[in-house]
N, C-alpha and C positions, 0 to 999 in steps of 0.2 A: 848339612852333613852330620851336624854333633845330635840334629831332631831321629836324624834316622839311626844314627849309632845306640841312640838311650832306649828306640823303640826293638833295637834287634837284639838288645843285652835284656832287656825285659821280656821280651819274647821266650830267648836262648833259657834265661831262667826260669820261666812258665814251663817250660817243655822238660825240663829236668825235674822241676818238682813234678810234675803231672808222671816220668818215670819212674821214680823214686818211690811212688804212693804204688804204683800198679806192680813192681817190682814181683816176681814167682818169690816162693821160697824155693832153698836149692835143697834136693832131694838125690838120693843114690842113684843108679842106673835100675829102670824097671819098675820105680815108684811113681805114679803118676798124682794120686791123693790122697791127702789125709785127715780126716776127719774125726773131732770130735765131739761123743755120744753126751746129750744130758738126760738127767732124770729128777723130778717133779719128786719130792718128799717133806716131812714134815719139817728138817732143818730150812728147807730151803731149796733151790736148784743145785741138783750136784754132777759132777762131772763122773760118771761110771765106767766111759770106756773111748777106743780110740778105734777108728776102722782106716788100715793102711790098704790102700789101694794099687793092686800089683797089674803089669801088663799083660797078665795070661795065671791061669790056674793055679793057685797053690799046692801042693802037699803037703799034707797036713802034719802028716809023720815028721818033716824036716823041722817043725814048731817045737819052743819047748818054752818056759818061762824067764829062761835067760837069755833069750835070742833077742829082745827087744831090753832095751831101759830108759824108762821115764824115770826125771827128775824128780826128787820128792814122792813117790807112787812106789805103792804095792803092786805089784802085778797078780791076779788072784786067779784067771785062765786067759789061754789063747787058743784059737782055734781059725778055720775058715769058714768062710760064709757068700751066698751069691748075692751078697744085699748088705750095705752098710750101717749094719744094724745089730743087739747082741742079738743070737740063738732063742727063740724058747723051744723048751723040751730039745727032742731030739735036730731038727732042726734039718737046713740040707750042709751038706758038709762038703760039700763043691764049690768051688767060685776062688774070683782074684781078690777075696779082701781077706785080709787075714785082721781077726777082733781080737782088740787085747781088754780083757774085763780089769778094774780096775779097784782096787777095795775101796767101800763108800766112808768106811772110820778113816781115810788118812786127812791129813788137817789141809791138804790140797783141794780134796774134792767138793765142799761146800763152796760153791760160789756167791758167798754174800759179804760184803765187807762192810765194815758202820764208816758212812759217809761224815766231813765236815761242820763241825759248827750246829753238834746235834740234829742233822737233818736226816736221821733215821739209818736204816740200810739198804746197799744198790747192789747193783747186779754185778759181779765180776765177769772179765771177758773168761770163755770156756777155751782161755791158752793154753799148749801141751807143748813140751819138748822135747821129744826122743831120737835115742840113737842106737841102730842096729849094730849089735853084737857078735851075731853070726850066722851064717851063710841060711838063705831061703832058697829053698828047690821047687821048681814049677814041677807041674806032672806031667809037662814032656821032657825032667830032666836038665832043663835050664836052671844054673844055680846064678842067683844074686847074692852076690857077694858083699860084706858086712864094711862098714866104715867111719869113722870119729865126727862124719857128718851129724851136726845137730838139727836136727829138721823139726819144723814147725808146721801147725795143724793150718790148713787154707780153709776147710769149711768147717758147719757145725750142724750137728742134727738133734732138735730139740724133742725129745721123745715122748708122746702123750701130750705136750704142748702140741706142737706141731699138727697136732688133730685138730684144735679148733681154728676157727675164724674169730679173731678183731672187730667187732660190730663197732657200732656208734646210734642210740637211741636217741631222736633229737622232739622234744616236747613240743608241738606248734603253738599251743597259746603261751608257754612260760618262757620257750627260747631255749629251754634248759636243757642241755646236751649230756649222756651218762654212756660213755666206754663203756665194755661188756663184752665176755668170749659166750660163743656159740661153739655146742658139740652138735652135728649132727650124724647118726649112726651110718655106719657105712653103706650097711643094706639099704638107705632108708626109700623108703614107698609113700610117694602122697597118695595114696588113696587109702590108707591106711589110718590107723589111729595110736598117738604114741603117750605114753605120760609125758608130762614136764616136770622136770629136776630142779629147783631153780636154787643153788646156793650162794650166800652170802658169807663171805669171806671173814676171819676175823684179823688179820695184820693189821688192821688199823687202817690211816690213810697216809700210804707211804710215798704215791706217787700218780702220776697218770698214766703210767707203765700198768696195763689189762695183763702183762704176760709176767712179772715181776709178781704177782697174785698168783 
């Protein structure tokens, strides 16, 4: 009896912690996701913007720069978008995601912090914390209404990363194995002929992290 009581308590606590890790974040009525944008520059990887995902069409008109606030962040535009991703140019200006761009100078957005015991610097997690201020209006007229929920980002979209591939070159006579990103162009045509770009990095050797480069 006591073999089976310690295997159902350990059990009972497996299943909690296995809840706990998979737990949603809690989100207003009508937000289903939130993600956010990184971008590739010479600082480092920086966090540029946040794409909130609504259950039907925004209007855009209801948007303004204080209808959202993140922590620590500038807000520098908002707009919609049919793709969780910033605008370029004029862009489509339909869809359920409403993009909040983010200014790249505030001391948040650099995601690299110097690691322990001199052992260089590591990737920060692309965490955001906002809370709606006031009211969003769908463009059938359905308004979401604003509230002191502090909601937290579930995904992330690594932008221009995100294009290449993770390789792994492995030497057959030396053994010797060398990580490495592959771009290949969207269009691409094998029968075609393309140059090769091939660059070498200068950060040093900070890690076996290909995407950290």
């Amino acid at each position: 009896m006591k073999k089976y009581l310690s295997v159902l308590m350990l059990f009972t606590l497996f299943m909690a912690t296995v809840s706990f890790g998979t737990e949603k974040p809690t989100y207003l009525k009508g937000i289903k996701n939130i993600t956010s944008i990184t971008e590739p520059s010479g600082k480092g990887s920086l966090l540029t913007a946040v794409a909130i995902e609504f259950n039907s069409n925004i209007k855009s008109s209801s948007l303004s720069k204080e209808t959202f606030s993140i922590d620590g962040r500038i807000i520098t535009a908002i707009y919609v978008n049919n793709k969780a991703e910033k605008r370029t140019g004029v862009g489509n200006k339909n869809g359920k995601y409403v993009i909040i761009e983010l200014s790249p100078d505030d001391a948040k957005a650099v995601l690299r912090i110097r690691g322990q015991r001199g052992d260089g610097f590591k990737m920060a997690e692309p965490d955001i914390s906002i809370v709606q201020k006031k009211t969003v209006i769908s463009t059938s007229g359905k308004k979401y209404l604003p509230g002191e929920t502090l909601m937290k980002n579930n995904k992330v979209r690594e932008m221009i990363v995100e294009d290449f591939k993770q390789l792994v070159f492995e030497d057959p006579e030396t053994g010797i194995s060398l990580k490495y990103n592959l771009y290949i162009p969207k269009n691409y045509n094998k029968n075609k002929k393309y140059p090769l770009v091939l660059f070498m990095h200068d950060m040093g050797v900070l890690s076996d992290n290909t995407k950290s480069t």
